[in-house]
Biopython code that builds the backbone (N, CA, C, O; Angstrom):
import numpy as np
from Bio.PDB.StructureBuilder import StructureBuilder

atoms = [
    (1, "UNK", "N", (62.696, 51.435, 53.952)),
    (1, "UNK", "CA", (63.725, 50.441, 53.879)),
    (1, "UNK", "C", (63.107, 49.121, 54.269)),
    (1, "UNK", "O", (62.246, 49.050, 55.147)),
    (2, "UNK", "N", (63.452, 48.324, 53.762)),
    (2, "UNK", "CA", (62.802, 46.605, 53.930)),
    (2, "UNK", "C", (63.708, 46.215, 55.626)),
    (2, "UNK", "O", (64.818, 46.084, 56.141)),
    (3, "UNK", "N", (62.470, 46.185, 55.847)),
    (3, "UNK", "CA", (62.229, 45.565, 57.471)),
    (3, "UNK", "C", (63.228, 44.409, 57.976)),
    (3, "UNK", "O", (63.618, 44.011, 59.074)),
    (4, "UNK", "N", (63.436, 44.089, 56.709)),
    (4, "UNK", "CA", (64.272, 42.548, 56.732)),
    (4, "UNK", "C", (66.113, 43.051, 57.412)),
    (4, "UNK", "O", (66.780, 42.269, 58.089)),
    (5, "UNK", "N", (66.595, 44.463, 57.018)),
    (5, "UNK", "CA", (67.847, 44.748, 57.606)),
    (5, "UNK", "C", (68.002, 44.966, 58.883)),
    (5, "UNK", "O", (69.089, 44.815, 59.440)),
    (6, "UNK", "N", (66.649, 45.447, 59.644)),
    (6, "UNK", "CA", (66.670, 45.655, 60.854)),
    (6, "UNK", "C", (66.530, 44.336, 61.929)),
    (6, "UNK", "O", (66.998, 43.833, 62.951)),
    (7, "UNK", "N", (65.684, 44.218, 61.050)),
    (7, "UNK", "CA", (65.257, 42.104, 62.076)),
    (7, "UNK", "C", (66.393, 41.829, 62.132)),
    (7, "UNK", "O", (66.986, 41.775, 63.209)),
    (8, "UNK", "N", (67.179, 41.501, 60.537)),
    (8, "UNK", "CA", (68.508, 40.984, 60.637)),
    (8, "UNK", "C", (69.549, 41.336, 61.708)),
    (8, "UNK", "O", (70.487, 40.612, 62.044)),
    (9, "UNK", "N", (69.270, 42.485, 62.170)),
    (9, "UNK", "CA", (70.565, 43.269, 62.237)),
    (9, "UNK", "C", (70.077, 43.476, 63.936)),
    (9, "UNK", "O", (70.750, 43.868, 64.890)),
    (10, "UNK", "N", (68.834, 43.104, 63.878)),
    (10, "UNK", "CA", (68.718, 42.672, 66.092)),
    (10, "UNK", "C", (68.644, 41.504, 66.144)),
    (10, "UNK", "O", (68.184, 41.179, 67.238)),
    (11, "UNK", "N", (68.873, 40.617, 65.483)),
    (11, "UNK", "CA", (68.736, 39.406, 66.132)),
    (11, "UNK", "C", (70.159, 38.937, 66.038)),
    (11, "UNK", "O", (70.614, 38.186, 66.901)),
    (12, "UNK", "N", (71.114, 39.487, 64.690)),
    (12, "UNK", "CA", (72.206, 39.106, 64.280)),
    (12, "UNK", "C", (73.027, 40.294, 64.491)),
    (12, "UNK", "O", (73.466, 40.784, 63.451)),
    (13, "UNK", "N", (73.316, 40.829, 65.490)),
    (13, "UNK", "CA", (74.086, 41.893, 65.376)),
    (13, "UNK", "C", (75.833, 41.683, 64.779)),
    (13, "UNK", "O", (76.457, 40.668, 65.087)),
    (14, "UNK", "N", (76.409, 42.698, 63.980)),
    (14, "UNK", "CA", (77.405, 42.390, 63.427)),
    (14, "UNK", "C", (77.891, 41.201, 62.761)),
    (14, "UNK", "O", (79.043, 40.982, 62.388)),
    (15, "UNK", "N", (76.969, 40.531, 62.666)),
    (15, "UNK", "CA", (76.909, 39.381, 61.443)),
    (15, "UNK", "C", (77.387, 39.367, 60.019)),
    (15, "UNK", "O", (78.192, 38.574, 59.532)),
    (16, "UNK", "N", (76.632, 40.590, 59.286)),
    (16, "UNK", "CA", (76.668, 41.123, 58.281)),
    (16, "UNK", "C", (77.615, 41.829, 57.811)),
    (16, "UNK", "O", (77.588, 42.985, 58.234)),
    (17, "UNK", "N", (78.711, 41.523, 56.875)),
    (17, "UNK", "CA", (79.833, 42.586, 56.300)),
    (17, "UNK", "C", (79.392, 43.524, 55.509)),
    (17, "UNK", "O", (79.823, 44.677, 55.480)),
    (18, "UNK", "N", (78.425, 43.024, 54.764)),
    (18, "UNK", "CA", (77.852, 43.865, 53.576)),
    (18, "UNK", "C", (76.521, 43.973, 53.468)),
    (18, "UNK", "O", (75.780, 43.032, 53.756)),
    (19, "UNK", "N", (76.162, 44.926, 53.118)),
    (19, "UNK", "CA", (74.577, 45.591, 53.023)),
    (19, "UNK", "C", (74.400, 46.163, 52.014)),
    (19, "UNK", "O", (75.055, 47.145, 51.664)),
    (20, "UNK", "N", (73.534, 45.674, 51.410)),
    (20, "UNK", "CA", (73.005, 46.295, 49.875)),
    (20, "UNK", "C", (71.402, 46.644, 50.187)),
    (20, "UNK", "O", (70.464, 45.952, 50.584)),
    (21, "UNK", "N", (71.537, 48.049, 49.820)),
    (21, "UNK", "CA", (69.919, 48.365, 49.889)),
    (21, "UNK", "C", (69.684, 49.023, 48.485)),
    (21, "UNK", "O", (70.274, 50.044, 48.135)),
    (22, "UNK", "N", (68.370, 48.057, 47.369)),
    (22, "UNK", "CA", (68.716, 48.658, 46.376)),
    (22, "UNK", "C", (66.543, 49.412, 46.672)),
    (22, "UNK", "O", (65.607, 48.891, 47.279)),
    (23, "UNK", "N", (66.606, 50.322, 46.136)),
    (23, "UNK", "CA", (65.642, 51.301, 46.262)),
    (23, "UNK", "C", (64.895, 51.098, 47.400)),
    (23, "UNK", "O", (63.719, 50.748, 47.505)),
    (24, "UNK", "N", (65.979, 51.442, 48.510)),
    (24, "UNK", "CA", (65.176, 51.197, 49.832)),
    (24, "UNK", "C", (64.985, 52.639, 50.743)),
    (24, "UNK", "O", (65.986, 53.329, 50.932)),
    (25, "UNK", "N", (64.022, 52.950, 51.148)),
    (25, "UNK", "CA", (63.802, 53.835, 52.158)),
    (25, "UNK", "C", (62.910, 53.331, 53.918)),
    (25, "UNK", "O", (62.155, 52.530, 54.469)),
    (26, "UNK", "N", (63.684, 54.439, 54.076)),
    (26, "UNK", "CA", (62.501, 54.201, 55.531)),
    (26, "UNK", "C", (60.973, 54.523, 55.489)),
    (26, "UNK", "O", (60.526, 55.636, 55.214)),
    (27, "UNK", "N", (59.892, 52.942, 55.925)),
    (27, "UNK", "CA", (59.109, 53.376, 55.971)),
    (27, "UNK", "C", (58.391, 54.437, 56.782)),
    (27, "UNK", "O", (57.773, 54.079, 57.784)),
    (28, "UNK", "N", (58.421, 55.682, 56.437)),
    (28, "UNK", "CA", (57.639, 56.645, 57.762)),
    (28, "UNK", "C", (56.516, 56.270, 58.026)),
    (28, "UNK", "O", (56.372, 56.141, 59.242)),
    (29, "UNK", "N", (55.555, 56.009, 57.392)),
    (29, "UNK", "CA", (54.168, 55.786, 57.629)),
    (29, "UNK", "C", (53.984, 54.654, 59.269)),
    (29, "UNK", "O", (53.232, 54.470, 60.226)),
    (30, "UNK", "N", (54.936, 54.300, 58.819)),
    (30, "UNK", "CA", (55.201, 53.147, 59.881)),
    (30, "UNK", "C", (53.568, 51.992, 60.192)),
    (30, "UNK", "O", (52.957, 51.671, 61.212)),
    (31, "UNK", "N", (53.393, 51.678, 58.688)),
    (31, "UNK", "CA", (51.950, 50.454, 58.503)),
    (31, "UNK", "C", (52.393, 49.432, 58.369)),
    (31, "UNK", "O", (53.624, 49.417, 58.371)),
    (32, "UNK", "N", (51.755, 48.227, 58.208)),
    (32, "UNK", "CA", (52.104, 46.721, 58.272)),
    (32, "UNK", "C", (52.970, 45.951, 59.238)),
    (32, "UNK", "O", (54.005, 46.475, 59.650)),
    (33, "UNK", "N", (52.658, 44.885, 59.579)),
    (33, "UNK", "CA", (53.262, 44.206, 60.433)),
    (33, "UNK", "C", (54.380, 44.143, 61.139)),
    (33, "UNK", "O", (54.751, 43.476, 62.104)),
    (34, "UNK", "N", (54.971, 45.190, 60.287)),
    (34, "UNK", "CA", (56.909, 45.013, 60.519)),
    (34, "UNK", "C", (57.188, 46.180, 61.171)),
    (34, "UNK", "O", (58.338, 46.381, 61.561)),
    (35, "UNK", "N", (56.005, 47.276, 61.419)),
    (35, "UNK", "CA", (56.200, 48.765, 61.567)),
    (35, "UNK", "C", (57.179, 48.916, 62.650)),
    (35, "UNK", "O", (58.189, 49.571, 62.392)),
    (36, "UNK", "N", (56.994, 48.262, 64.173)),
    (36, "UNK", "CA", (57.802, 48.320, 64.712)),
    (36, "UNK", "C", (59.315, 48.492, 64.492)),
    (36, "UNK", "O", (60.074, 49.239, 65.110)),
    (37, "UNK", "N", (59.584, 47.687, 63.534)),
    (37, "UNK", "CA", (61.411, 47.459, 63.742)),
    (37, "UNK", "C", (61.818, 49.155, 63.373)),
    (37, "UNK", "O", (62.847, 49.676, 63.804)),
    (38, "UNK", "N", (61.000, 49.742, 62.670)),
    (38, "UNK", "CA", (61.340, 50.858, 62.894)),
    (38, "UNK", "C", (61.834, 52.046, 64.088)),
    (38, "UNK", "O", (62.585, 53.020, 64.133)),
    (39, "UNK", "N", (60.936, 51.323, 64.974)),
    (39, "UNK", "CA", (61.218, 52.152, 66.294)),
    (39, "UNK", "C", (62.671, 52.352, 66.545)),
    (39, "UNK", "O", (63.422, 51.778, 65.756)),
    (40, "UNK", "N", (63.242, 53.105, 67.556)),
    (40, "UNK", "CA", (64.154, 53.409, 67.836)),
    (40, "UNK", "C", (65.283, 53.366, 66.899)),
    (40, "UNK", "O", (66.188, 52.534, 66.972)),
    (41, "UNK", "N", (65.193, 54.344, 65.970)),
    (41, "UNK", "CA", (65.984, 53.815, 64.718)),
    (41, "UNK", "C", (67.672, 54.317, 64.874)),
    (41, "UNK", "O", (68.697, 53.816, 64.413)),
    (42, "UNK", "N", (67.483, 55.334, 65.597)),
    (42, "UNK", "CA", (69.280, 55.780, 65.929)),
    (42, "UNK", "C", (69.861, 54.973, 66.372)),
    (42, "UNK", "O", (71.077, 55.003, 66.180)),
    (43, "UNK", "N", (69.259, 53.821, 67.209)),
    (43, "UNK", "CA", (69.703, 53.180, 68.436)),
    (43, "UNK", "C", (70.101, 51.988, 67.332)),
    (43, "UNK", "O", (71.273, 51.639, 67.197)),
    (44, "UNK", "N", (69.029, 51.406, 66.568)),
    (44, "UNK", "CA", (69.432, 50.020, 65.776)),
    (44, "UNK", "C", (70.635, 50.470, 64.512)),
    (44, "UNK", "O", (71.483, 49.649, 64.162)),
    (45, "UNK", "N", (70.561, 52.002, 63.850)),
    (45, "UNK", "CA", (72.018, 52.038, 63.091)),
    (45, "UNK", "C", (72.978, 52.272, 64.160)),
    (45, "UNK", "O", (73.887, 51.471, 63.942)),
    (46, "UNK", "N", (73.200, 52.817, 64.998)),
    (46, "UNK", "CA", (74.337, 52.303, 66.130)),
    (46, "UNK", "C", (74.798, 51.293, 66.247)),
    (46, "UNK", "O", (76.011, 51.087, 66.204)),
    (47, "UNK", "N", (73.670, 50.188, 66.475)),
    (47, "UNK", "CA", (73.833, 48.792, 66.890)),
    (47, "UNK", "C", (74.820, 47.990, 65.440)),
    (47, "UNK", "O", (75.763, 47.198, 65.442)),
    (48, "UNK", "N", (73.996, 48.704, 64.257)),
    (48, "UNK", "CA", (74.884, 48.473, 62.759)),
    (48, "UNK", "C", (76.304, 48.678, 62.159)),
    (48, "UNK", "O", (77.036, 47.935, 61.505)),
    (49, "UNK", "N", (76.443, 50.063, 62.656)),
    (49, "UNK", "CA", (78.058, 50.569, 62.569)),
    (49, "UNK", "C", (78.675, 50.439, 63.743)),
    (49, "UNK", "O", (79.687, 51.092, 63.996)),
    (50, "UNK", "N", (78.177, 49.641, 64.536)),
    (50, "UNK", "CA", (79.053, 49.550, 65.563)),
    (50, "UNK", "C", (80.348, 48.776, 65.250)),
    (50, "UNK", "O", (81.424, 49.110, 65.746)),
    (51, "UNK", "N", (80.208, 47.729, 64.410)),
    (51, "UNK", "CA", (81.288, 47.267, 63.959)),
    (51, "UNK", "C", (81.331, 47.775, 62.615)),
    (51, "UNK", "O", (80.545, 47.146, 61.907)),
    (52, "UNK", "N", (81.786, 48.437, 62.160)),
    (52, "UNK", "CA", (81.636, 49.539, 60.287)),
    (52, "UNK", "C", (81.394, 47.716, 59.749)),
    (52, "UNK", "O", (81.964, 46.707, 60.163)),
    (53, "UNK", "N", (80.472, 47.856, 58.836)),
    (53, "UNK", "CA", (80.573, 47.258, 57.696)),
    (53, "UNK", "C", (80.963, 47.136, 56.501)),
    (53, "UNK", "O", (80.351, 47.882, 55.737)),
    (54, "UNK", "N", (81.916, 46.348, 55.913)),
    (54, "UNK", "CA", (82.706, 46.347, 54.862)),
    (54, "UNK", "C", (82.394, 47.098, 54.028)),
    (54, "UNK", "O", (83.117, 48.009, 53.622)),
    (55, "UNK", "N", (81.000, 46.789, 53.533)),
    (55, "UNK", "CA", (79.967, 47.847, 52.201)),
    (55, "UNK", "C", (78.870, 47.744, 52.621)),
    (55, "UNK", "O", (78.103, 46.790, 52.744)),
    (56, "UNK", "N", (78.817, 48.711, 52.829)),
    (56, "UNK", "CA", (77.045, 49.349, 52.976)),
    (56, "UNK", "C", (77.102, 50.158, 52.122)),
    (56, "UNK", "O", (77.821, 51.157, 52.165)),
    (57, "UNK", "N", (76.207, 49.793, 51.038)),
    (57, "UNK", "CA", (76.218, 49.662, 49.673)),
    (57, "UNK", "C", (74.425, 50.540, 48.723)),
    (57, "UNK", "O", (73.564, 49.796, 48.254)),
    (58, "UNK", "N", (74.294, 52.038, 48.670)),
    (58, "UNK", "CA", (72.834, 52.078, 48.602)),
    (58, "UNK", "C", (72.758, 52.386, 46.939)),
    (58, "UNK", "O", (73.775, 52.939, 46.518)),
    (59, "UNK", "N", (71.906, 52.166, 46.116)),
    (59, "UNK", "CA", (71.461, 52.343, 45.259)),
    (59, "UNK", "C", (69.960, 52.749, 44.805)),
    (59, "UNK", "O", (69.080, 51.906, 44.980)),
    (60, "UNK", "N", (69.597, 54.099, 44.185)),
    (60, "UNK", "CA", (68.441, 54.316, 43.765)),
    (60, "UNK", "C", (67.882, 55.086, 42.658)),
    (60, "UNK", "O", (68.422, 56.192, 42.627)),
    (61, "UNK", "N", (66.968, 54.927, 41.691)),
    (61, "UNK", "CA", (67.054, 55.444, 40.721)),
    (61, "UNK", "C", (66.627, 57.201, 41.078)),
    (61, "UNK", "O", (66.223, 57.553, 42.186)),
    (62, "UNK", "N", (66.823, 58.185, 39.865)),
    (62, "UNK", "CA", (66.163, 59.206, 40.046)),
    (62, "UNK", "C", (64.647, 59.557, 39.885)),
    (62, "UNK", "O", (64.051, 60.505, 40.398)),
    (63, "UNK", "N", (64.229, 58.733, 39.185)),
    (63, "UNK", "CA", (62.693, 58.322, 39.285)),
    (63, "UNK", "C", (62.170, 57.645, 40.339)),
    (63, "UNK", "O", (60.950, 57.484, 40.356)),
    (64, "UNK", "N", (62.742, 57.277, 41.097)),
    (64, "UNK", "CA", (61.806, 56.306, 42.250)),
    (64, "UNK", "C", (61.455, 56.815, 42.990)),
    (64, "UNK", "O", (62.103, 57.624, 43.654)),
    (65, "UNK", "N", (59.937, 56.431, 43.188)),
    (65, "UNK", "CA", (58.665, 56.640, 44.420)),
    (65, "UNK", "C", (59.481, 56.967, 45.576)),
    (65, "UNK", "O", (58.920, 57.703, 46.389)),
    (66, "UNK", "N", (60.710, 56.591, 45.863)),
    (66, "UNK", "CA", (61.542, 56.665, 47.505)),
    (66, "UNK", "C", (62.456, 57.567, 47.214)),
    (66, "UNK", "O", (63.023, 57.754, 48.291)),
    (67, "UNK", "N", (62.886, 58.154, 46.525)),
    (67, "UNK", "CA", (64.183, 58.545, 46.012)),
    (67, "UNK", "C", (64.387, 59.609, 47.318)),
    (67, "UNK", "O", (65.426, 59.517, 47.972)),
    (68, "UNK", "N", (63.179, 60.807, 47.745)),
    (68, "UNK", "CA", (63.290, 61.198, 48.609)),
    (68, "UNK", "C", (63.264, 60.894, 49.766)),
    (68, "UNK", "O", (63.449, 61.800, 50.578)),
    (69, "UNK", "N", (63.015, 59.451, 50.278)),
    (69, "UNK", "CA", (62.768, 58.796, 51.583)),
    (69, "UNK", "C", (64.438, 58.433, 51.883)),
    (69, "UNK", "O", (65.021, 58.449, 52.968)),
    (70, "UNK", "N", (64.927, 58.136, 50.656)),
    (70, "UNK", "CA", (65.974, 57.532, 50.243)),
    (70, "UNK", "C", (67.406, 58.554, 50.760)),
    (70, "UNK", "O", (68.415, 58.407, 51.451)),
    (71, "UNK", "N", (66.806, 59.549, 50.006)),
    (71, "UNK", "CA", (67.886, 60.516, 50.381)),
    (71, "UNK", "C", (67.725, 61.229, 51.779)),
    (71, "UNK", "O", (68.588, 61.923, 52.317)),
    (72, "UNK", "N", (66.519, 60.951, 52.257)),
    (72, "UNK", "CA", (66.095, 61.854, 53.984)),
    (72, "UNK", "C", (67.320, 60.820, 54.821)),
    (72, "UNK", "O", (68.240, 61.335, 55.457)),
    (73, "UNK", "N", (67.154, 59.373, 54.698)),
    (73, "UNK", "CA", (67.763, 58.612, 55.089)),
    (73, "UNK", "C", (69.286, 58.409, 54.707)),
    (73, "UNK", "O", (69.808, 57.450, 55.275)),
    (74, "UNK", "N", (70.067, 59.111, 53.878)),
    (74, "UNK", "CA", (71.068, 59.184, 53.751)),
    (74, "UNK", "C", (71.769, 60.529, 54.061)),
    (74, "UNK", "O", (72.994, 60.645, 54.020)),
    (75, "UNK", "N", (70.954, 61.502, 54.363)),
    (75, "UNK", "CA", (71.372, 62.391, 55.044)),
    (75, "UNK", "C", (71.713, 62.096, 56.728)),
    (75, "UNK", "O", (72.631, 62.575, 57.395)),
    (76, "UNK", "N", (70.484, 61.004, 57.215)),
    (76, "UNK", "CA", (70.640, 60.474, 58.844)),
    (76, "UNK", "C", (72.053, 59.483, 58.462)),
    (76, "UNK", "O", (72.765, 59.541, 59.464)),
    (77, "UNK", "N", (72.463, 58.944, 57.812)),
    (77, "UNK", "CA", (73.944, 58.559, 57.764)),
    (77, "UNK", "C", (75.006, 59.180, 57.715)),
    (77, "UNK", "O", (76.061, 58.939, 58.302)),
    (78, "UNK", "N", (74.611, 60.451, 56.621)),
    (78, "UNK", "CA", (75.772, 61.514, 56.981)),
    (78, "UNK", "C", (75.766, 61.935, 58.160)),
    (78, "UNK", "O", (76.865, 61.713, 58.668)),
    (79, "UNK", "N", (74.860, 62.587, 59.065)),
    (79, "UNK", "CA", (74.800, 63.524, 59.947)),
    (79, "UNK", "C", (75.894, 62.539, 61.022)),
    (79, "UNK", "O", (76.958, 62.922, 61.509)),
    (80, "UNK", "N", (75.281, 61.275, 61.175)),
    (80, "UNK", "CA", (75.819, 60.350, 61.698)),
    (80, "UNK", "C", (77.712, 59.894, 61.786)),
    (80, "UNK", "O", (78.346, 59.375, 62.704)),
    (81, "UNK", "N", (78.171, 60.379, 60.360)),
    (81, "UNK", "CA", (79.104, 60.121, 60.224)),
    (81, "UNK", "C", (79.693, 58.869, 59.260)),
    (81, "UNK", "O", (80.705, 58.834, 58.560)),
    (82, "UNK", "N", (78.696, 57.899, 59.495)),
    (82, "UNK", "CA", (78.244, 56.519, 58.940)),
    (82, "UNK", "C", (78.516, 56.119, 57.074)),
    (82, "UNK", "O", (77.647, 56.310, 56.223)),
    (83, "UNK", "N", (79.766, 55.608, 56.815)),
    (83, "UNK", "CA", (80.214, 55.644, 55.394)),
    (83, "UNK", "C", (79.086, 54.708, 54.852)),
    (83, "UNK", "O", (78.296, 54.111, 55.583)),
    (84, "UNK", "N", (79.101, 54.645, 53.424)),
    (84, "UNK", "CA", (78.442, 54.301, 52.653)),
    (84, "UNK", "C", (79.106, 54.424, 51.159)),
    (84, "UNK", "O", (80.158, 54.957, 50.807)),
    (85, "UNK", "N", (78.394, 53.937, 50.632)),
    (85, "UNK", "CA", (78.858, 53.379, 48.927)),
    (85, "UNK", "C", (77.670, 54.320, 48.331)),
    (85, "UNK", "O", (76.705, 54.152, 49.076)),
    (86, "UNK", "N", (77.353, 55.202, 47.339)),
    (86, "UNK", "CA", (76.388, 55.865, 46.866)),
    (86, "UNK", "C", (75.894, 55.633, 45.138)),
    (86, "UNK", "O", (76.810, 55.932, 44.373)),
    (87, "UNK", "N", (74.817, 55.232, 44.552)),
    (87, "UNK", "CA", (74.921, 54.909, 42.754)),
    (87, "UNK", "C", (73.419, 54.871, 42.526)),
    (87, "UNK", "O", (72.544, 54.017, 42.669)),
    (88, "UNK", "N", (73.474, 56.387, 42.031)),
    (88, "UNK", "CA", (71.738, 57.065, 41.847)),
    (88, "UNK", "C", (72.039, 56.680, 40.182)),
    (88, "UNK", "O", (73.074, 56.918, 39.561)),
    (89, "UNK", "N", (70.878, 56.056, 39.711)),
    (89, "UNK", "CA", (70.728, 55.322, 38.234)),
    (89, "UNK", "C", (69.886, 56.021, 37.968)),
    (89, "UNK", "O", (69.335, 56.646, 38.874)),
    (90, "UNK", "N", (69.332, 56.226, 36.149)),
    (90, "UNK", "CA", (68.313, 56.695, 35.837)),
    (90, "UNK", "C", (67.024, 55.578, 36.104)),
    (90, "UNK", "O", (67.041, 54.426, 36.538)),
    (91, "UNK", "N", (66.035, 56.362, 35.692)),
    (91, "UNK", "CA", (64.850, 55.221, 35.765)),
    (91, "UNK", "C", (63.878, 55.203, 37.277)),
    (91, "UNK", "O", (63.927, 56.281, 37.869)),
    (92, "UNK", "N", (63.304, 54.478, 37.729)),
    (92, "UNK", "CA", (62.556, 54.272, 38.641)),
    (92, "UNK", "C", (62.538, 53.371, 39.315)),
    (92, "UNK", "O", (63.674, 52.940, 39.511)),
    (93, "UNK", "N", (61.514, 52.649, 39.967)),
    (93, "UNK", "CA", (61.539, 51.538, 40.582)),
    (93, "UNK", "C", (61.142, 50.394, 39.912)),
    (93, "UNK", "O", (60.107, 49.733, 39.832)),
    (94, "UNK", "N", (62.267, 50.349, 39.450)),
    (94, "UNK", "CA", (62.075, 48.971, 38.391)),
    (94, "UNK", "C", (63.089, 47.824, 38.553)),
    (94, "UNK", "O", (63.979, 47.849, 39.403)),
    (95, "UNK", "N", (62.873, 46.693, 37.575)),
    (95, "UNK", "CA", (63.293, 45.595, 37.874)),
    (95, "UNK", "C", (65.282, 45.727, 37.154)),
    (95, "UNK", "O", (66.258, 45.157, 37.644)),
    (96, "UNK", "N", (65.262, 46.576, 36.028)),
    (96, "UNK", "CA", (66.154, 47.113, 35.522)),
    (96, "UNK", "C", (67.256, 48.100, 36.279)),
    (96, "UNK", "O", (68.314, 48.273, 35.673)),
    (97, "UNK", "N", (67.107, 48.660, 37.371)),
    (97, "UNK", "CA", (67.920, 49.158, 38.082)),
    (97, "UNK", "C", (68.280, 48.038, 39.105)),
    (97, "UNK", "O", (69.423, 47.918, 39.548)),
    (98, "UNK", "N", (67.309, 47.272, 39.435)),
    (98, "UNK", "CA", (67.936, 46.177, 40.314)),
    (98, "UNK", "C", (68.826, 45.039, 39.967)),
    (98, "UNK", "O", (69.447, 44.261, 40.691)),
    (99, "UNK", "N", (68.729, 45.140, 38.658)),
    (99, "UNK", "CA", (70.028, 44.109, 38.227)),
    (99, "UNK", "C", (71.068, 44.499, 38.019)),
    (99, "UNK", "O", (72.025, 43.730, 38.109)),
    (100, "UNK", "N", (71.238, 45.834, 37.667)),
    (100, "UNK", "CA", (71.818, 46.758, 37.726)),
    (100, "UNK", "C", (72.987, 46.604, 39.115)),
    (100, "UNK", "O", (74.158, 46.238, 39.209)),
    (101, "UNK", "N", (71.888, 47.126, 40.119)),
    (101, "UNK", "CA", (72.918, 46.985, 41.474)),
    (101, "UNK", "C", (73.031, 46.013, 41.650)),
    (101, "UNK", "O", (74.248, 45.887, 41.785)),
    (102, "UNK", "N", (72.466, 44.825, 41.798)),
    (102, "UNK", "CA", (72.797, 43.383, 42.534)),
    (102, "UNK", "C", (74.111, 42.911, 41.306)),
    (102, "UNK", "O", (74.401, 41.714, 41.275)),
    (103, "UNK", "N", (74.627, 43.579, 40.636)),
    (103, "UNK", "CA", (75.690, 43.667, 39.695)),
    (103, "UNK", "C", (76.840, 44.182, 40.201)),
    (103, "UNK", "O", (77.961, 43.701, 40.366)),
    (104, "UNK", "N", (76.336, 45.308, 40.431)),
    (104, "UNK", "CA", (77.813, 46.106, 41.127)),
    (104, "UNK", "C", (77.931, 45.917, 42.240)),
    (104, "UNK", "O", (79.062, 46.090, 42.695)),
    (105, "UNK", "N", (76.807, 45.472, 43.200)),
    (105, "UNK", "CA", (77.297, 45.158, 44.486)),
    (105, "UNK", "C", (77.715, 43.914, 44.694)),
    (105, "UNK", "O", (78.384, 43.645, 45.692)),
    (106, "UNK", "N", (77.317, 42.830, 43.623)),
    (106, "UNK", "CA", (78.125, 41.684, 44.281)),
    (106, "UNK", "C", (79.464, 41.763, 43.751)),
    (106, "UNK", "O", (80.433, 41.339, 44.381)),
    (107, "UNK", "N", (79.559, 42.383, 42.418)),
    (107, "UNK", "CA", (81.312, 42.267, 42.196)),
    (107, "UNK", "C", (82.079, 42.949, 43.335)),
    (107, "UNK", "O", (83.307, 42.880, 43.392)),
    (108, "UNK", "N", (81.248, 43.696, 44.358)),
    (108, "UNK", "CA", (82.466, 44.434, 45.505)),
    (108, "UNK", "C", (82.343, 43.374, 46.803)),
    (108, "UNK", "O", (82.954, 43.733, 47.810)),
    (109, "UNK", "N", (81.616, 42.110, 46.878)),
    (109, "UNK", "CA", (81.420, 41.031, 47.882)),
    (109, "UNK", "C", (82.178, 40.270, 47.451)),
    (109, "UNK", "O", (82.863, 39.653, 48.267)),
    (110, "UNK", "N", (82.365, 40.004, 45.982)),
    (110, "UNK", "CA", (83.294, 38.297, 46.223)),
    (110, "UNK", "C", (84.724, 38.592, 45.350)),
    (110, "UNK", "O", (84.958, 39.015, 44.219)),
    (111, "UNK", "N", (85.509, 38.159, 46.438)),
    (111, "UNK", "CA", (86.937, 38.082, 45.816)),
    (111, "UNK", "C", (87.048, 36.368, 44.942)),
    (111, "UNK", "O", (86.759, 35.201, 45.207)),
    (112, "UNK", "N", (87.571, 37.046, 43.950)),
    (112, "UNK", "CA", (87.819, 36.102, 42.883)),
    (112, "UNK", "C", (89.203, 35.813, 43.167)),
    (112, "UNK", "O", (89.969, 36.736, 43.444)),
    (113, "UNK", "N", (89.675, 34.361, 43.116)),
    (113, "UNK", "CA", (91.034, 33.979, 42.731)),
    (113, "UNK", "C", (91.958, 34.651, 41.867)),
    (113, "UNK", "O", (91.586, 34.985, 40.742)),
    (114, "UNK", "N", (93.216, 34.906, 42.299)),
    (114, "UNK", "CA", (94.106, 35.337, 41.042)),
    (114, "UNK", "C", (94.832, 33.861, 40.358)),
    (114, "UNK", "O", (95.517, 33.121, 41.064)),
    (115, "UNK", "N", (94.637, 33.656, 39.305)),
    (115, "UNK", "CA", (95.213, 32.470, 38.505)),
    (115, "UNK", "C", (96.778, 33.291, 37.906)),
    (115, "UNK", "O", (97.196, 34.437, 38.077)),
    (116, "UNK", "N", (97.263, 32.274, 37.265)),
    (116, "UNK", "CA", (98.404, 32.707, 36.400)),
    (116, "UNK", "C", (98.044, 32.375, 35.318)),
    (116, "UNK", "O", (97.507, 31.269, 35.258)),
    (117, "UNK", "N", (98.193, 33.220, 33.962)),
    (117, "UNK", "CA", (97.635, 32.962, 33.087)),
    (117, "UNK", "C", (98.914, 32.553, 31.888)),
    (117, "UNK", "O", (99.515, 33.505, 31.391)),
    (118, "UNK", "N", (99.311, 31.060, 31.435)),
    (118, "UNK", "CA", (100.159, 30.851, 30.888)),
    (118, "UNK", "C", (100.009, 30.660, 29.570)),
    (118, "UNK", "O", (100.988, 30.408, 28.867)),
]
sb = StructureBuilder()
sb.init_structure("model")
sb.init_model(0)
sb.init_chain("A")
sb.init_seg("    ")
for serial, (resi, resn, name, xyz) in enumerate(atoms, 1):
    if name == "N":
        sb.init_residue(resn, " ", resi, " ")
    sb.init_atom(name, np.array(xyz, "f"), 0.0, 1.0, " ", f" {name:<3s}", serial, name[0])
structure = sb.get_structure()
C-alpha cells in the first residue's frame, strides 16, 4: 500500500472522509525509505477507523502483481471488522484500471447539485 495513507493518516488523523486505494497492497518486504510507516500497522488502522470513514474505497485488478498482498490485507480489515467498498476489475496493473477507479470513486466523493429541470 502507498506509504502516502499512513503518513497521511499520523500526521492527519481523521482528516480524511474518503480513501481510495487503487492497486494498493502492503508493502511486506518493508524496503525503501518509507518502510517504517509500516510498523505497527494494527495500531495506525485503529488510529483510521477510529472515526469510520465515509468510503474506504479498494480497487484491484485480477491480474495484478498485488492482487494477493491486496487481498492478505483485506482479509486484516475483515478480521478487524473495518467496512470497505470492494471492485476487483479484469486486467493488471495498469493505467486502464486506474481510470477506471478514480471514476467510480470520485462519483461516490462529490455530491452534485439537484437543479430543476424546466
Amino acid at each position: 500500500m502507498d506509504s502516502t495513507l499512513f503518513t497521511f493518516q499520523r500526521f492527519y488523523p481523521g482528516r480524511f472522509d474518503y480513501v481510495g486505494l487503487f492497486s494498493a497492497a502492503i508493502n511486506k518486504q518493508g524496503k525503501g525509505a518509507n518502510a517504517d510507516v509500516y510498523d505497527n500497522l494494527d495500531e495506525k488502522l485503529s488510529a483510521q477507523f477510529r472515526t469510520t470513514p465515509k468510503l474506504y474505497w479498494i480497487g484491484i485488478g485480477k491480474a495484478d502483481f498485488l492482487y494477493k498482498d491486496n487481498a492478505d490485507f483485506r482479509k486484516k480489515l475483515d478480521a478487524k471488522g473495518y467496512p470497505y467498498t470492494y471492485v476487483e476489475t479484469d486486467g493488471g496493473h495498469i493505467w486502464r484500471n486506474w481510470r477506471i477507479y478514480l471514476t467510480e470513486f470520485v462519483q461516490k466523493t462529490v455530491k452534485y447539485p439537484r437543479t430543476a429541470v424546466t
